[in-house]
One Martini backbone bead per residue (centre of mass of N, CA, C, O) as a GRO file, in nm:
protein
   95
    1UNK     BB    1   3.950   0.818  -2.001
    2UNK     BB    2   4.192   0.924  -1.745
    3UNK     BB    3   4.136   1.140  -1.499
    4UNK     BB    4   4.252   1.341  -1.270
    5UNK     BB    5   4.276   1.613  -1.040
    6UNK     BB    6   4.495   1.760  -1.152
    7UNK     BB    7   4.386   1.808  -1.438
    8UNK     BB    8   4.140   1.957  -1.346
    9UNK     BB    9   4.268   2.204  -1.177
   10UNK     BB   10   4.433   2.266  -1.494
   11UNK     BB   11   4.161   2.344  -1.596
   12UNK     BB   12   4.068   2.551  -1.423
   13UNK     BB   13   4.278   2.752  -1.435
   14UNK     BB   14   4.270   2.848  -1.695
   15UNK     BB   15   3.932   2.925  -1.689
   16UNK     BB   16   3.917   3.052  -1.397
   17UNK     BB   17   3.833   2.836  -1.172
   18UNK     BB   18   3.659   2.801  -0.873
   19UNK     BB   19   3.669   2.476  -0.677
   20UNK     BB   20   3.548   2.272  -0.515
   21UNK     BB   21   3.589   1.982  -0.364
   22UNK     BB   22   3.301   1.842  -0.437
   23UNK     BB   23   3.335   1.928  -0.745
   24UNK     BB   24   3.595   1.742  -0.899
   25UNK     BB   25   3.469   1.455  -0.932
   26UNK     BB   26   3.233   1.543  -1.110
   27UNK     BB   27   3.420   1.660  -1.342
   28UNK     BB   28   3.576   1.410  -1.380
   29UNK     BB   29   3.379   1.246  -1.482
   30UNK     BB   30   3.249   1.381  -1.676
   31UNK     BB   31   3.499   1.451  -1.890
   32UNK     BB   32   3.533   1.108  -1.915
   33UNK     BB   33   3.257   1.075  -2.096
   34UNK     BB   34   3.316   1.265  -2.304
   35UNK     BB   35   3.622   1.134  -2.413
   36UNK     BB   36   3.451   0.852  -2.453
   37UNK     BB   37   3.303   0.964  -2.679
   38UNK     BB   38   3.462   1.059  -2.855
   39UNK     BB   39   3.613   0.792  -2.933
   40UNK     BB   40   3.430   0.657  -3.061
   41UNK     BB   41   3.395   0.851  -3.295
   42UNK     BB   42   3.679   0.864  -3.391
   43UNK     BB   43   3.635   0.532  -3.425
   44UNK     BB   44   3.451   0.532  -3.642
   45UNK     BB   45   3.350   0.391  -3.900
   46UNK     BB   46   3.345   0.504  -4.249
   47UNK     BB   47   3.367   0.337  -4.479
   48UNK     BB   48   3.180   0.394  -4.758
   49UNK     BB   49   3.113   0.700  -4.693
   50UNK     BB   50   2.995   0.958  -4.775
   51UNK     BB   51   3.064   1.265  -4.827
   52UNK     BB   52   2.915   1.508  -4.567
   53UNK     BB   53   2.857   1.858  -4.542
   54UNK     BB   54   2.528   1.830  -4.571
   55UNK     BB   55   2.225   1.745  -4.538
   56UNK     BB   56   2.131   2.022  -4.655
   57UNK     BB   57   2.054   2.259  -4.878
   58UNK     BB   58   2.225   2.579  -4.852
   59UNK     BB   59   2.038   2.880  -4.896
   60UNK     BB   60   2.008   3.176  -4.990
   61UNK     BB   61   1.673   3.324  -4.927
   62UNK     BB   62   1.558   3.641  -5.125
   63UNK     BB   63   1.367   3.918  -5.045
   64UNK     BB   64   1.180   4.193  -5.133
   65UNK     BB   65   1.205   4.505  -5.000
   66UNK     BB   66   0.906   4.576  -4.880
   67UNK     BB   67   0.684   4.861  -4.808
   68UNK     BB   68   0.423   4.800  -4.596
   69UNK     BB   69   0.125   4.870  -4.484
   70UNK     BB   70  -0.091   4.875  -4.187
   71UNK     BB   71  -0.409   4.905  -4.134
   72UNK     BB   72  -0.427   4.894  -3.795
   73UNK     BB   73  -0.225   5.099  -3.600
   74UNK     BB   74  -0.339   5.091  -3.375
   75UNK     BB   75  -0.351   4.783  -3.305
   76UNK     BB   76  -0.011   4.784  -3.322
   77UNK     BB   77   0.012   5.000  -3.068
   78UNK     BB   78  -0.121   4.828  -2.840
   79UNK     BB   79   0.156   4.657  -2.801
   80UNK     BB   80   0.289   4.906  -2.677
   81UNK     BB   81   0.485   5.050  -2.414
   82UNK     BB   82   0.606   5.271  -2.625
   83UNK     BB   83   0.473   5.580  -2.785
   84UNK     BB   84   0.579   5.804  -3.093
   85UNK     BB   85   0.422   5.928  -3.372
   86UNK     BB   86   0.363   5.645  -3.457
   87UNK     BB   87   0.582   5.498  -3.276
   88UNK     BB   88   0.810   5.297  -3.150
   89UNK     BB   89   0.912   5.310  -2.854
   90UNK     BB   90   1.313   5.308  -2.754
   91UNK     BB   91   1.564   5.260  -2.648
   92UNK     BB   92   1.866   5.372  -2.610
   93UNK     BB   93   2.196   5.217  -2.763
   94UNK     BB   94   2.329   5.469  -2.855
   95UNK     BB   95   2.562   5.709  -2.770
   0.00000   0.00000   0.00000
């Protein structure tokens, strides 16, 4: 599919680019290669193939949130940056 260059840059404007004038055909390219795989696919054969809505079965798999101790608790804070009363300091992050 031909794009123009005048399309470029009204595509450019909507996305609020500015765009130098020797990247225009650059994108010019870009996007007449992508136009012309999407039309590839839009046009695959499927005839005869099952509706495959996802490749595997997708389920939540949850498990019970038990509280476990951990046994060397110095050798696990000396991984911390900061450290207080026995526990991981981090930054405030809520007002």
């Amino acid at each position: 599919m031909k794009v123009s260059k005048e399309e470029i840059l009204h595509i450019a404007d909507l996305a609020s680019l500015e765009l130098k004038e020797n990247e225009i055909e650059k994108y010019r390219e870009n996007l007449e290669e992508i136009l012309n795989f999407a039309d590839i696919v839009n046009n695959a054969n499927v005839e005869g193939l099952d509706i495959t809505v996802g490749a595997n079965k997708a389920e939540n798999v949850f498990r019970k949130d038990e509280v476990i101790e951990f046994e060397d608790k110095a050798l696990l804070l000396a991984n911390a940056p900061s450290k207080d009363r026995n526990m991981f300091k981090i930054p405030k992050v809520i007002n």
